[in-house]
PDB file of N, CA, C, O and CB in Angstrom:
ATOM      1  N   UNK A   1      10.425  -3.226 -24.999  1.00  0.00           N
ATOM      2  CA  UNK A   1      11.523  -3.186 -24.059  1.00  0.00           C
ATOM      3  C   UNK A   1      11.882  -1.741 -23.706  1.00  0.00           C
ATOM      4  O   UNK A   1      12.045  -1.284 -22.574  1.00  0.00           O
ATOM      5  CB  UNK A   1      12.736  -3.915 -24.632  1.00  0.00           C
ATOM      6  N   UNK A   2      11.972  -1.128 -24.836  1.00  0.00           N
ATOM      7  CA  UNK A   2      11.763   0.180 -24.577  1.00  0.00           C
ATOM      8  C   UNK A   2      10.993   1.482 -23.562  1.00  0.00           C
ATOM      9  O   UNK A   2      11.221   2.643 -23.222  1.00  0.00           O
ATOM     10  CB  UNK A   2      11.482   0.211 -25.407  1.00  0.00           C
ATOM     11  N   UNK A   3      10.224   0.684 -23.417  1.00  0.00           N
ATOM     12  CA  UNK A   3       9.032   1.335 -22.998  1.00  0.00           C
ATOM     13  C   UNK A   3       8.673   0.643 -21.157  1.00  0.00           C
ATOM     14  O   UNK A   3       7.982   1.087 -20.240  1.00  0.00           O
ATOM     15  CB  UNK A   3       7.683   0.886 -24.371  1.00  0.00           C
ATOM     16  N   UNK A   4       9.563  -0.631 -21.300  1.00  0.00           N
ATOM     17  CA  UNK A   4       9.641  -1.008 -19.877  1.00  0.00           C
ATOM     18  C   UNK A   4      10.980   0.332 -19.212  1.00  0.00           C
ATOM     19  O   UNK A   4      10.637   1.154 -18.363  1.00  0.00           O
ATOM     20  CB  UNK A   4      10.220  -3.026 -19.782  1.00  0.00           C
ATOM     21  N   UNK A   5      12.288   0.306 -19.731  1.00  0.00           N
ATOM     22  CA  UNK A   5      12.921   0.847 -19.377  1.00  0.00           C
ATOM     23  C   UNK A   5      12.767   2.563 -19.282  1.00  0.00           C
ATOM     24  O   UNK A   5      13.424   3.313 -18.560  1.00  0.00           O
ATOM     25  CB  UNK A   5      13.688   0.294 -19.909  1.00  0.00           C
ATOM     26  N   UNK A   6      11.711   2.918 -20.224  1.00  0.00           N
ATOM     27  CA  UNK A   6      11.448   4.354 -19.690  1.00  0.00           C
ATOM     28  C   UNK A   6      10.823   4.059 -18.347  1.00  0.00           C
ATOM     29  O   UNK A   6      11.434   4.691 -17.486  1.00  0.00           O
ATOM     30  CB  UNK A   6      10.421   5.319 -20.682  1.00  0.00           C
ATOM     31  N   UNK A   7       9.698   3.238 -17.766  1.00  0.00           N
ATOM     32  CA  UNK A   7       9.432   3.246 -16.910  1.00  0.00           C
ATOM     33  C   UNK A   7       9.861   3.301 -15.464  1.00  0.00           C
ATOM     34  O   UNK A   7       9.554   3.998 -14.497  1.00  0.00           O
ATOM     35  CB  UNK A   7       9.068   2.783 -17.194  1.00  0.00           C
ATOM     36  N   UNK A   8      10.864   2.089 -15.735  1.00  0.00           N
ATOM     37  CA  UNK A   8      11.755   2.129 -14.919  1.00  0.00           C
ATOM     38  C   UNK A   8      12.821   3.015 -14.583  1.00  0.00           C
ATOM     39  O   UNK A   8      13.101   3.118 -13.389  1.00  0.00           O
ATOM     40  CB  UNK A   8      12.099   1.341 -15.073  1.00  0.00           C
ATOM     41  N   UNK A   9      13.267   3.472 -15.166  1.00  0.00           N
ATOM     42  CA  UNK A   9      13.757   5.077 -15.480  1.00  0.00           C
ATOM     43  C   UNK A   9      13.166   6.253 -14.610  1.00  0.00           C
ATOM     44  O   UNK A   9      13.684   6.937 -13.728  1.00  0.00           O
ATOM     45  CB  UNK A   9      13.325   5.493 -17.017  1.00  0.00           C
ATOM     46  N   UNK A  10      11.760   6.252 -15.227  1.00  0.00           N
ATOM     47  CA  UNK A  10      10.759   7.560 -14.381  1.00  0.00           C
ATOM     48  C   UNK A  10      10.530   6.925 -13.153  1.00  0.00           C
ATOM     49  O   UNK A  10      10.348   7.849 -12.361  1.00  0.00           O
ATOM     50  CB  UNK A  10       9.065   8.043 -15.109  1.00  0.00           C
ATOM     51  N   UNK A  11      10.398   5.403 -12.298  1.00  0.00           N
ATOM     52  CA  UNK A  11      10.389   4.962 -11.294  1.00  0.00           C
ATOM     53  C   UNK A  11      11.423   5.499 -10.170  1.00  0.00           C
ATOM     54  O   UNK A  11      11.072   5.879  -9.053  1.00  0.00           O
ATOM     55  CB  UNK A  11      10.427   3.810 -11.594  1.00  0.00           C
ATOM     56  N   UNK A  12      12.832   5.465 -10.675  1.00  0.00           N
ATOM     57  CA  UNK A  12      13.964   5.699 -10.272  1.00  0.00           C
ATOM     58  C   UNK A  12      13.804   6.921 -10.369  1.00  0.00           C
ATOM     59  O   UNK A  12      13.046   7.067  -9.410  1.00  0.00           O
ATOM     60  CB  UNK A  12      14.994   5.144 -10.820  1.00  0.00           C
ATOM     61  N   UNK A  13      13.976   8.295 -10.940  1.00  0.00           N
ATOM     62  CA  UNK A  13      13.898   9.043 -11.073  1.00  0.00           C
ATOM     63  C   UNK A  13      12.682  10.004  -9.941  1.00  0.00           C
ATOM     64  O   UNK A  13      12.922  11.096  -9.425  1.00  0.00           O
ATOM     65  CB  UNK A  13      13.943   8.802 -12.248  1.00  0.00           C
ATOM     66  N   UNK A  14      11.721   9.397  -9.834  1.00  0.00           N
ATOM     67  CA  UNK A  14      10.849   9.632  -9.143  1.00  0.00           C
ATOM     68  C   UNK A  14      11.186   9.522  -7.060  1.00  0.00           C
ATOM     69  O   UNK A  14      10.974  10.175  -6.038  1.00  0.00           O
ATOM     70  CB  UNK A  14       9.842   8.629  -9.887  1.00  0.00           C
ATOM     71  N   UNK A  15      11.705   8.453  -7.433  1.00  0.00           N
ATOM     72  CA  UNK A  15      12.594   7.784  -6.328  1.00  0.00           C
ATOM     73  C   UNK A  15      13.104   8.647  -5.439  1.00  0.00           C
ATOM     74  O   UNK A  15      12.909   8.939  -4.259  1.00  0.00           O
ATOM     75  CB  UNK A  15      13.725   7.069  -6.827  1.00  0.00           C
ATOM     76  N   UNK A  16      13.904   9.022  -6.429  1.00  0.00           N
ATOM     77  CA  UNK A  16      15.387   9.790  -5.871  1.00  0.00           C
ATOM     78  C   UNK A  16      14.933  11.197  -5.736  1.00  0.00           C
ATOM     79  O   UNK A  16      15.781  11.895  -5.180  1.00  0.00           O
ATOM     80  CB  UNK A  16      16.872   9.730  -7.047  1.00  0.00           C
ATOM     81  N   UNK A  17      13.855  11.820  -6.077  1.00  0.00           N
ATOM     82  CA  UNK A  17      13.365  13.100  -6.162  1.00  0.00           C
ATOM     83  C   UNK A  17      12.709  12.960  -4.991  1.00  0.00           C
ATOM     84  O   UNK A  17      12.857  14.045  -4.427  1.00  0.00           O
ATOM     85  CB  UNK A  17      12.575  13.535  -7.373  1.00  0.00           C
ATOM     86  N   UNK A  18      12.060  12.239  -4.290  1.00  0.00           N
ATOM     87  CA  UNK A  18      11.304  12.031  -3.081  1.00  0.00           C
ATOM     88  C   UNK A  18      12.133  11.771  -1.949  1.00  0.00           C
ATOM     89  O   UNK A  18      11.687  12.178  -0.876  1.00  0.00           O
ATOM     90  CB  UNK A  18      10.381  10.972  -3.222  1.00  0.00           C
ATOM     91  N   UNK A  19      13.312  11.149  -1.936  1.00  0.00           N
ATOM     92  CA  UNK A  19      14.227  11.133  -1.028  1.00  0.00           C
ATOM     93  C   UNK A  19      14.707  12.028  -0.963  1.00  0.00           C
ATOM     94  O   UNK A  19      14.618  12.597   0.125  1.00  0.00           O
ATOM     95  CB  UNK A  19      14.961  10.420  -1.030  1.00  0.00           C
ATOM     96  N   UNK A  20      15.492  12.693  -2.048  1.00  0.00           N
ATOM     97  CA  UNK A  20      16.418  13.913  -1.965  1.00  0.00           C
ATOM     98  C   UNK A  20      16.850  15.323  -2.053  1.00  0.00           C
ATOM     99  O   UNK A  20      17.816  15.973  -1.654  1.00  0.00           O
ATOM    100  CB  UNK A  20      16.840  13.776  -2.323  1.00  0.00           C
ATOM    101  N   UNK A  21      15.106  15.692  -3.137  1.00  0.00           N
ATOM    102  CA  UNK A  21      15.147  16.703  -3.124  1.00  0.00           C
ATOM    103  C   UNK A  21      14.375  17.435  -1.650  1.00  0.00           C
ATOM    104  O   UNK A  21      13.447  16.883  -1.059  1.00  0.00           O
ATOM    105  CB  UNK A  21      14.725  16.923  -4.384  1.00  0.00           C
ATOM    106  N   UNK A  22      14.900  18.588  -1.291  1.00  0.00           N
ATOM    107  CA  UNK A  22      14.229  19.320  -0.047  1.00  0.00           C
ATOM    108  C   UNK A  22      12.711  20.142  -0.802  1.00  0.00           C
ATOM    109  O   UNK A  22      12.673  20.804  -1.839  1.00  0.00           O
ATOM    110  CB  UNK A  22      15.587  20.687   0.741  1.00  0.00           C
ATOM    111  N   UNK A  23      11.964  19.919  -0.178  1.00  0.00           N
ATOM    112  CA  UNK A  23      10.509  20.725  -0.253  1.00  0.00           C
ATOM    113  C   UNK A  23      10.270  21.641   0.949  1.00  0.00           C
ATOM    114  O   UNK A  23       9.386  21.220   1.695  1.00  0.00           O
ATOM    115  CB  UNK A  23       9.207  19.659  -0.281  1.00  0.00           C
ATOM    116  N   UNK A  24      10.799  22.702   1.288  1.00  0.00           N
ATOM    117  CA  UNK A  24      10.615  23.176   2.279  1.00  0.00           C
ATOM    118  C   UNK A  24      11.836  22.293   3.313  1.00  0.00           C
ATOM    119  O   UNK A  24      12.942  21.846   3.010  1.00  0.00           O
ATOM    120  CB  UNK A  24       9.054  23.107   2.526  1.00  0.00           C
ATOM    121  N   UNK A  25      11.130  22.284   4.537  1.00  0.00           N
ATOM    122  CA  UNK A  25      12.176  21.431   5.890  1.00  0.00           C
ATOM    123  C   UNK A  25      12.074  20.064   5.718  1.00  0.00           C
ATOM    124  O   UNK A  25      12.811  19.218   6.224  1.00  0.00           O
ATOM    125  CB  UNK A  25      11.663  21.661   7.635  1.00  0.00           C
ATOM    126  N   UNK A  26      11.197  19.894   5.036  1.00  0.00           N
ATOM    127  CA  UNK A  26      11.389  18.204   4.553  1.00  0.00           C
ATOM    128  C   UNK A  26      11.509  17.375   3.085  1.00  0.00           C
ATOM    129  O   UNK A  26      10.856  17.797   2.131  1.00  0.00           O
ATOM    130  CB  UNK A  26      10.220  17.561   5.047  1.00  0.00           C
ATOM    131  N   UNK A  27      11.959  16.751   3.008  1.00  0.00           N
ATOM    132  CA  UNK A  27      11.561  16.188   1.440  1.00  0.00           C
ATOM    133  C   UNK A  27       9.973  15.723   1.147  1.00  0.00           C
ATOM    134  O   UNK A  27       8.993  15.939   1.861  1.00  0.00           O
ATOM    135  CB  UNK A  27      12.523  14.736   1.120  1.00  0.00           C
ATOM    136  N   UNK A  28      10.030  15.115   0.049  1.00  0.00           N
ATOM    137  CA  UNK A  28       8.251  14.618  -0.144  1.00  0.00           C
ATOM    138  C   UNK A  28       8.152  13.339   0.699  1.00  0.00           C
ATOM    139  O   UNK A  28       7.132  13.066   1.333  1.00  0.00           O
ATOM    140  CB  UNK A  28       7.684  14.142  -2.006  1.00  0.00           C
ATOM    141  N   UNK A  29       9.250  12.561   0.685  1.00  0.00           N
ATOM    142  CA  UNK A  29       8.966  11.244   1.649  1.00  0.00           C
ATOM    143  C   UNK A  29       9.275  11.565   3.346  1.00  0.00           C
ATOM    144  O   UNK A  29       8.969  10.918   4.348  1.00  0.00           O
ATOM    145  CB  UNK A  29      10.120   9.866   1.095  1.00  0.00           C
ATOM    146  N   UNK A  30       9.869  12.600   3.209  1.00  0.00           N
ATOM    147  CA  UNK A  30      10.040  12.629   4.810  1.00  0.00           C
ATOM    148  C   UNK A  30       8.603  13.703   5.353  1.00  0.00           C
ATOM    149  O   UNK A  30       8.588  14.022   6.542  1.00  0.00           O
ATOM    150  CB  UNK A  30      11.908  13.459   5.295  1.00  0.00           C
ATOM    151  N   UNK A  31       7.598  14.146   4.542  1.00  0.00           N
ATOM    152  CA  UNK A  31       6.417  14.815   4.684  1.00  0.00           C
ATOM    153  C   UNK A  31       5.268  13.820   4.812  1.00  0.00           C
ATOM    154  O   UNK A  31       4.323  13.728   5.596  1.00  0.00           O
ATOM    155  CB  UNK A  31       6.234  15.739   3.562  1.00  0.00           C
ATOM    156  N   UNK A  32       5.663  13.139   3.815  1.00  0.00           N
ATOM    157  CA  UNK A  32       4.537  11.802   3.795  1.00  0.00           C
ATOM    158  C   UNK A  32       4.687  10.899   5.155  1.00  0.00           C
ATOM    159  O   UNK A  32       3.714  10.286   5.593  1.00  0.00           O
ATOM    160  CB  UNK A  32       4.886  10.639   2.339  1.00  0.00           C
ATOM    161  N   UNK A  33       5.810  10.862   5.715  1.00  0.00           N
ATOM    162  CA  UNK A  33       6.214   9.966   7.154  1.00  0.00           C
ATOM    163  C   UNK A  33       6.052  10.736   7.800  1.00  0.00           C
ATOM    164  O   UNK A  33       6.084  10.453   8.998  1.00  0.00           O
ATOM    165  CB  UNK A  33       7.513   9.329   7.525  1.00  0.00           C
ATOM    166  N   UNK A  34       5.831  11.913   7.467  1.00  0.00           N
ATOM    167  CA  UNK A  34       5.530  12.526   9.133  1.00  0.00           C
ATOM    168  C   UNK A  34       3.854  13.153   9.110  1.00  0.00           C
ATOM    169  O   UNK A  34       3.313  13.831   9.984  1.00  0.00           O
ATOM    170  CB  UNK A  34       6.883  14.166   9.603  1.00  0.00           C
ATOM    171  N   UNK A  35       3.198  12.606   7.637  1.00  0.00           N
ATOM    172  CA  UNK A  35       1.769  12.754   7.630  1.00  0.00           C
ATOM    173  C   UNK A  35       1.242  11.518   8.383  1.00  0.00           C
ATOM    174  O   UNK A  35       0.376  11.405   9.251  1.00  0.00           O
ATOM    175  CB  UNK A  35       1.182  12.877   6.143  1.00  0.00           C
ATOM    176  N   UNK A  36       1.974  10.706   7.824  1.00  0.00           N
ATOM    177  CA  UNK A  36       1.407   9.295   7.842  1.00  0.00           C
ATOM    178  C   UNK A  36       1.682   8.870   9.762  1.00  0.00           C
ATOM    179  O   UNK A  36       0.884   8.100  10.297  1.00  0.00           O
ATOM    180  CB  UNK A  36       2.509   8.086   6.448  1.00  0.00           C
ATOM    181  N   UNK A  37       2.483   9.282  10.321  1.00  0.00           N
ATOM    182  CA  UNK A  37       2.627   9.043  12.115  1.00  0.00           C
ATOM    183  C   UNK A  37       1.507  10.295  12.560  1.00  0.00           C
ATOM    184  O   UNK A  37       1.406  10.320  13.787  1.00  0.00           O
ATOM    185  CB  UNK A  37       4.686   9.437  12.945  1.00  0.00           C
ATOM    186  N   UNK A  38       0.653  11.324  11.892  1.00  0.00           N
ATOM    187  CA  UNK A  38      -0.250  12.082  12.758  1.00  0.00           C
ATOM    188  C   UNK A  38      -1.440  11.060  13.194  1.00  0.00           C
ATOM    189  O   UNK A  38      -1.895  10.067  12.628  1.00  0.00           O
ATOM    190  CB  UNK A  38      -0.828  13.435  11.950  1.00  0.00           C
ATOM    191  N   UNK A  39      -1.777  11.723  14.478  1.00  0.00           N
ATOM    192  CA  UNK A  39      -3.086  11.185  15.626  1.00  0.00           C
ATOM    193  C   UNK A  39      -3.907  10.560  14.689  1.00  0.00           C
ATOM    194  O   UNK A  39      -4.211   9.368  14.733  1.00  0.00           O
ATOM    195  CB  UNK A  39      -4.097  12.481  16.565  1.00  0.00           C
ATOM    196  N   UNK A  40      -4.335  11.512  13.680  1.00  0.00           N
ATOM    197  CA  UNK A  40      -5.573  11.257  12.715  1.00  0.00           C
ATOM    198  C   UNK A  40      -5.460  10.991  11.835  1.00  0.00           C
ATOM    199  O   UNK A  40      -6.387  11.301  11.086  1.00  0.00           O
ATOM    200  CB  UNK A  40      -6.317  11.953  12.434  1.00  0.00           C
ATOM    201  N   UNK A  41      -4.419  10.318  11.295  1.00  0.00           N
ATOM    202  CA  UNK A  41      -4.224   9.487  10.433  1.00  0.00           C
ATOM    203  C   UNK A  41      -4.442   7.860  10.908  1.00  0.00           C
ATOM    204  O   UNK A  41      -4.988   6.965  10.263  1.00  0.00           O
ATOM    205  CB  UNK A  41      -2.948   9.840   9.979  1.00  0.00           C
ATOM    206  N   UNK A  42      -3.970   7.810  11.946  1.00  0.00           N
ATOM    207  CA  UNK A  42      -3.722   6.859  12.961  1.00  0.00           C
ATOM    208  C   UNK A  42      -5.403   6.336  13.070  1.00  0.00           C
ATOM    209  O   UNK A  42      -5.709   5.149  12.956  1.00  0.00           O
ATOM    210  CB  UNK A  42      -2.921   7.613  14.485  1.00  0.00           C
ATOM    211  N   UNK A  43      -6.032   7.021  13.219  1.00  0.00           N
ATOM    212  CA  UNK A  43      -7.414   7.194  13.540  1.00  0.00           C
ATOM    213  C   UNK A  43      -8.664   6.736  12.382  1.00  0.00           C
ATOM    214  O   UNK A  43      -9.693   6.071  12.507  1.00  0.00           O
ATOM    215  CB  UNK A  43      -7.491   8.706  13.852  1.00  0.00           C
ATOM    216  N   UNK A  44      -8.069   7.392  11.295  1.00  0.00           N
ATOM    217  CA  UNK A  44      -8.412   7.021   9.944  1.00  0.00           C
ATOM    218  C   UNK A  44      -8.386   5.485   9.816  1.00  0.00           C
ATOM    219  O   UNK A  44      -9.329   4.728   9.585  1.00  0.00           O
ATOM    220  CB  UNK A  44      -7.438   7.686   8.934  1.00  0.00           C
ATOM    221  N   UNK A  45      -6.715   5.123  10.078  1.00  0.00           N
ATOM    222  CA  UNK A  45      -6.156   3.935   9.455  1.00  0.00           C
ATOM    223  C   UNK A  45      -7.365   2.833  10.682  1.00  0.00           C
ATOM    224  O   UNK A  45      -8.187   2.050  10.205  1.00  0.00           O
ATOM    225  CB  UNK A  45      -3.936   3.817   9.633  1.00  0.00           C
ATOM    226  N   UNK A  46      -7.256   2.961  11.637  1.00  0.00           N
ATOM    227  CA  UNK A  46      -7.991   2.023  12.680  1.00  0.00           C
ATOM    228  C   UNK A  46      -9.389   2.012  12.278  1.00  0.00           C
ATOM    229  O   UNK A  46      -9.886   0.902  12.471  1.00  0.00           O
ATOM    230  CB  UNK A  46      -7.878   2.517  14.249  1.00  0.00           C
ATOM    231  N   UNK A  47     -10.540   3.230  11.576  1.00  0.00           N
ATOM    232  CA  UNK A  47     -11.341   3.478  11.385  1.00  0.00           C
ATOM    233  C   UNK A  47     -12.031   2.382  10.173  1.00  0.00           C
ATOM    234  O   UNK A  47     -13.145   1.872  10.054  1.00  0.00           O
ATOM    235  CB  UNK A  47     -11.126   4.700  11.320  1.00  0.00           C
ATOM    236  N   UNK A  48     -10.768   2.320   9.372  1.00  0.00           N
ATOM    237  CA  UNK A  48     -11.205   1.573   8.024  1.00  0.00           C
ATOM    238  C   UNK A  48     -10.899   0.316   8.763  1.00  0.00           C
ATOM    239  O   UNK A  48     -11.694  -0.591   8.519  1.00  0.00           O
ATOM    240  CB  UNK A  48     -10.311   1.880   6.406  1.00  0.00           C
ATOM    241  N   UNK A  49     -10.093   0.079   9.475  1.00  0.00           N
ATOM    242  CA  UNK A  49      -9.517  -1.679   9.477  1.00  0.00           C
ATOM    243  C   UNK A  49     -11.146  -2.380  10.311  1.00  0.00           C
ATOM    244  O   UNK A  49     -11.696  -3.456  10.076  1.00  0.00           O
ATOM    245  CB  UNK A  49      -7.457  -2.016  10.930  1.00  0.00           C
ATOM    246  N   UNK A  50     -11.504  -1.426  11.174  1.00  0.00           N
ATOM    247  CA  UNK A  50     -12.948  -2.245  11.883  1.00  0.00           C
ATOM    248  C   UNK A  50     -13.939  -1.851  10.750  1.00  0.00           C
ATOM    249  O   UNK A  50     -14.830  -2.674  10.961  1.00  0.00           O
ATOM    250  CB  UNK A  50     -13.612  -1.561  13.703  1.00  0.00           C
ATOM    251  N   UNK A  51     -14.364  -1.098   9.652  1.00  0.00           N
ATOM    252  CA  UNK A  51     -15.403  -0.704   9.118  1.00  0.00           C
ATOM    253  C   UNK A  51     -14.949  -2.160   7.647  1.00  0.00           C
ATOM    254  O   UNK A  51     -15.910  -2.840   7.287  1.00  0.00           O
ATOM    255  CB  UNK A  51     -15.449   1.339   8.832  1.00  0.00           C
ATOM    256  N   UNK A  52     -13.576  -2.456   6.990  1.00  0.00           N
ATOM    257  CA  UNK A  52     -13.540  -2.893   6.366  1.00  0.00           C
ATOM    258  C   UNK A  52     -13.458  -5.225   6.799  1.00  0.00           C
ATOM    259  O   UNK A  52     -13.502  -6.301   6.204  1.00  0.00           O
ATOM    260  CB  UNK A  52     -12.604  -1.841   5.804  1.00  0.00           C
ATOM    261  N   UNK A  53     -13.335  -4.700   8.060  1.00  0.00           N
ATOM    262  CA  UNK A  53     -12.744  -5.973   8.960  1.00  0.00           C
ATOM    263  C   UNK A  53     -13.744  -7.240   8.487  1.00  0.00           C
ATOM    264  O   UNK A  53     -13.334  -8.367   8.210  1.00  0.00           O
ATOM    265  CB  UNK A  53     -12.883  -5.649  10.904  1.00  0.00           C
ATOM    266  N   UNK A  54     -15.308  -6.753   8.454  1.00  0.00           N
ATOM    267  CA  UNK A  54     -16.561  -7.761   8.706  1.00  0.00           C
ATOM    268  C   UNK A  54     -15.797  -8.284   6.743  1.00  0.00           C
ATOM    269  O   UNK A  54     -15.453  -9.402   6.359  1.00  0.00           O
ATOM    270  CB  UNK A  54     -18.916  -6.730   9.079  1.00  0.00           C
ATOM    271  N   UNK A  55     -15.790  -7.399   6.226  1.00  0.00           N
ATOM    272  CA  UNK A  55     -15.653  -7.728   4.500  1.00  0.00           C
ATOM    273  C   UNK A  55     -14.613  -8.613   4.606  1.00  0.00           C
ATOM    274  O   UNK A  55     -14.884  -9.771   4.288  1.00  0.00           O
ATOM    275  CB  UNK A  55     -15.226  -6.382   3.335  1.00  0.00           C
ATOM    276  N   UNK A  56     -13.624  -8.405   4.926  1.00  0.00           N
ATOM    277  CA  UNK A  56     -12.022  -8.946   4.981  1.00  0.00           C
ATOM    278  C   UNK A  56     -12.525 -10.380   5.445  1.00  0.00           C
ATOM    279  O   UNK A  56     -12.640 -11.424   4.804  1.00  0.00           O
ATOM    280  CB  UNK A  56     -10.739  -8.030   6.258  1.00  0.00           C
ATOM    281  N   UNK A  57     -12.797 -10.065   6.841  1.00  0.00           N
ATOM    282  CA  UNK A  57     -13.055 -11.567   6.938  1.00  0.00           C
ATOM    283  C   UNK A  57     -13.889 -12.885   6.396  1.00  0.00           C
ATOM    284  O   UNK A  57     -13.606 -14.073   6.551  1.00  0.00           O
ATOM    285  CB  UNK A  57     -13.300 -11.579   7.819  1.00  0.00           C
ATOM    286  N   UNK A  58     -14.844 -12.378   5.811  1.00  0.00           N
ATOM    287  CA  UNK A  58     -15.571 -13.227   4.641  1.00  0.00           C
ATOM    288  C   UNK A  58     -14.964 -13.654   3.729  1.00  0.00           C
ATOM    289  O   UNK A  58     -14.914 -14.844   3.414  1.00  0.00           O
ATOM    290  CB  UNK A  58     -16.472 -12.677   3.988  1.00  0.00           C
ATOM    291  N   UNK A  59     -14.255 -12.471   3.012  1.00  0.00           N
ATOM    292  CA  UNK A  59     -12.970 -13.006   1.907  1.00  0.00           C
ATOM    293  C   UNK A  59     -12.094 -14.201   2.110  1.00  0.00           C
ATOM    294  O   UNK A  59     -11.844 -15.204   1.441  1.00  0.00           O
ATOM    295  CB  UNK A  59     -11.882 -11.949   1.792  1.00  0.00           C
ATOM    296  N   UNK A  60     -11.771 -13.802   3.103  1.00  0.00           N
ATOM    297  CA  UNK A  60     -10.652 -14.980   3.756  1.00  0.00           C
ATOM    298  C   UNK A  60     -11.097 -16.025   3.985  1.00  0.00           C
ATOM    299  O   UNK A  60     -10.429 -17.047   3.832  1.00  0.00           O
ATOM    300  CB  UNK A  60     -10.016 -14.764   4.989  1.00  0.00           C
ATOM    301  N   UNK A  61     -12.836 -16.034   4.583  1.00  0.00           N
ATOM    302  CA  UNK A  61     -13.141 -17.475   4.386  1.00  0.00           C
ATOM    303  C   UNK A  61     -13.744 -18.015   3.301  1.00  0.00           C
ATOM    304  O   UNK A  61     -14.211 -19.154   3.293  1.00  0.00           O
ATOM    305  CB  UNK A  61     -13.837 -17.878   5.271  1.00  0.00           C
ATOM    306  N   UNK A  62     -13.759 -17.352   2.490  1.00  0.00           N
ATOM    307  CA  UNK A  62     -14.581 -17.877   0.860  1.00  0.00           C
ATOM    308  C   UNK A  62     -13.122 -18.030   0.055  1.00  0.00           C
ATOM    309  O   UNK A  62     -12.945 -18.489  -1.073  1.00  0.00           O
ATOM    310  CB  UNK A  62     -15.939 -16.322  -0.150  1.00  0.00           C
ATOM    311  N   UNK A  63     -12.694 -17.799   0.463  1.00  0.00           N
ATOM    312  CA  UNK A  63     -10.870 -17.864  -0.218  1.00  0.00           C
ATOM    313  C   UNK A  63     -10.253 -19.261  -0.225  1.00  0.00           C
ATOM    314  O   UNK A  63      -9.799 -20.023  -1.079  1.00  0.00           O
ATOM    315  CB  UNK A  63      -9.614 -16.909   0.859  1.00  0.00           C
ATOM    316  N   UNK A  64     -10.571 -19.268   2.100  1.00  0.00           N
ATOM    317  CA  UNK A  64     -10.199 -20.776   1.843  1.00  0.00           C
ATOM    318  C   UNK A  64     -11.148 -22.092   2.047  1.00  0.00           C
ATOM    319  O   UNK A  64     -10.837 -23.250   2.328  1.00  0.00           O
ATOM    320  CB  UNK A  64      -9.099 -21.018   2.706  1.00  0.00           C
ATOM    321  N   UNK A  65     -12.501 -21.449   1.786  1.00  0.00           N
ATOM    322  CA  UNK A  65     -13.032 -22.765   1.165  1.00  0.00           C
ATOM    323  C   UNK A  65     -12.738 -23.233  -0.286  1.00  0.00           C
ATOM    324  O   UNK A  65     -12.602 -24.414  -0.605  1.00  0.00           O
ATOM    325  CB  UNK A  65     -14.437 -22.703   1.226  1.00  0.00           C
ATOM    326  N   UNK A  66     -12.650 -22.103  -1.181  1.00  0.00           N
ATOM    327  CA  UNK A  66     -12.530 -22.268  -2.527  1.00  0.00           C
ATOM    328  C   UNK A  66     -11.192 -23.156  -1.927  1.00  0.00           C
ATOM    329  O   UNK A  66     -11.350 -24.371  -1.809  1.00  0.00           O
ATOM    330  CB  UNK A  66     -12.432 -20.791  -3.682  1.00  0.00           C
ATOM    331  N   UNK A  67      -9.957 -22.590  -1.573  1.00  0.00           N
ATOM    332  CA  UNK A  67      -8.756 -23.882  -1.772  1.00  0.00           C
ATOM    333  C   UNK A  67      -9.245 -25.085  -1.233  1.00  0.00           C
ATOM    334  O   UNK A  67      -9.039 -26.156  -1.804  1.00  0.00           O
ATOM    335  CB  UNK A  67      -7.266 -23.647  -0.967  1.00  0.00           C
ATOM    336  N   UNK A  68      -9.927 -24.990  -0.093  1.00  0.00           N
ATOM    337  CA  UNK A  68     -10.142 -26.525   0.617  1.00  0.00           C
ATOM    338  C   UNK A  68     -10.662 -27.662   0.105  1.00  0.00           C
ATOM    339  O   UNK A  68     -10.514 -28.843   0.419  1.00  0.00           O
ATOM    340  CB  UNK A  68     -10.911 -26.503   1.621  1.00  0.00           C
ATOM    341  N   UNK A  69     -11.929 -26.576  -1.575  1.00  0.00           N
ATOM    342  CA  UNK A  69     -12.984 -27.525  -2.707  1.00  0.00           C
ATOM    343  C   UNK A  69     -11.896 -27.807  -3.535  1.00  0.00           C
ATOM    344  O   UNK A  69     -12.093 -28.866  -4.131  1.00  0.00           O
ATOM    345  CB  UNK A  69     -14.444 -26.684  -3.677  1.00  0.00           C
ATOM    346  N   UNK A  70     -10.455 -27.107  -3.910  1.00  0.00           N
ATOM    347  CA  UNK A  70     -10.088 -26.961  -5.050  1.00  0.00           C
ATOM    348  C   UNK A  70      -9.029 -28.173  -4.572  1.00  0.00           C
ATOM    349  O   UNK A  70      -8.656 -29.014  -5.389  1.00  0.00           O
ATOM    350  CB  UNK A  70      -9.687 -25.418  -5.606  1.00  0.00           C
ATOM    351  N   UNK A  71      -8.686 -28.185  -3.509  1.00  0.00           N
ATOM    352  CA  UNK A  71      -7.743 -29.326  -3.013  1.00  0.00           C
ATOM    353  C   UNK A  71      -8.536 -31.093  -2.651  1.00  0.00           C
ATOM    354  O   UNK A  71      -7.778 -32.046  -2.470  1.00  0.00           O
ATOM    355  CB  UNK A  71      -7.049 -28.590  -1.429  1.00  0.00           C
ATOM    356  N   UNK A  72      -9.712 -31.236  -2.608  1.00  0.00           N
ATOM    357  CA  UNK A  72     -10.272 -32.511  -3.022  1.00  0.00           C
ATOM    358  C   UNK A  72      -9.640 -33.306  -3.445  1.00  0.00           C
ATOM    359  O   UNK A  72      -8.470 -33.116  -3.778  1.00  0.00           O
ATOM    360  CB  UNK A  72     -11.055 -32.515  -3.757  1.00  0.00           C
ATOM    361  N   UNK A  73     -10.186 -34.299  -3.534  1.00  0.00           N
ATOM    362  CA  UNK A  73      -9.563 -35.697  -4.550  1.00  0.00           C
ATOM    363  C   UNK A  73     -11.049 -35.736  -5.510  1.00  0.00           C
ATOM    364  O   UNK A  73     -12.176 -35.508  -5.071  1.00  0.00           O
ATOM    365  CB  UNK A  73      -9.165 -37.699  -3.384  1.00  0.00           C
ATOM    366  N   UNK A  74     -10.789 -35.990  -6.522  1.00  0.00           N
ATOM    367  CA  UNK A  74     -11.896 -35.992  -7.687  1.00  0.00           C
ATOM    368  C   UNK A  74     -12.543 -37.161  -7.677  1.00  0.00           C
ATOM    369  O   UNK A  74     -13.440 -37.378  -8.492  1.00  0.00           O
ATOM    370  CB  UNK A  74     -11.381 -35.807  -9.107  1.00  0.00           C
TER     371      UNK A  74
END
């Protein structure tokens, strides 16, 4: 129990250091939001969704055949 609540602790702690402390003109979360809205990030993110898309979609259908076998009547 102990050892959940340190966690949770350094979670919070972590938290509030990313919101509030200043790093320069921004904090760490307001650096990360304004990494995360650049062109080429943008570019990145679209890059993986078609390169990872063909995989994804196989998953999804081996996913729901497994429920469709697993939902049968025996």
């Amino acid at each position: 129990m102990l050892k959940f609540l340190f966690w949770v602790a350094a979670l919070v702690a972590f938290i509030w250091f990313a919101v509030s402390v200043p790093l320069g003109d921004h904090t760490l979360w307001g650096h990360a939001r304004r990494i995360w809205q650049t062109k080429e990030t943008q570019d990145l993110v679209e890059g993986t969704k078609k390169a990872v898309g063909p995989a994804a979609d196989k998953f999804k259908r081996t996913v729901k055949a497994g429920v469709d076998e697993a939902r049968k009547d025996p």
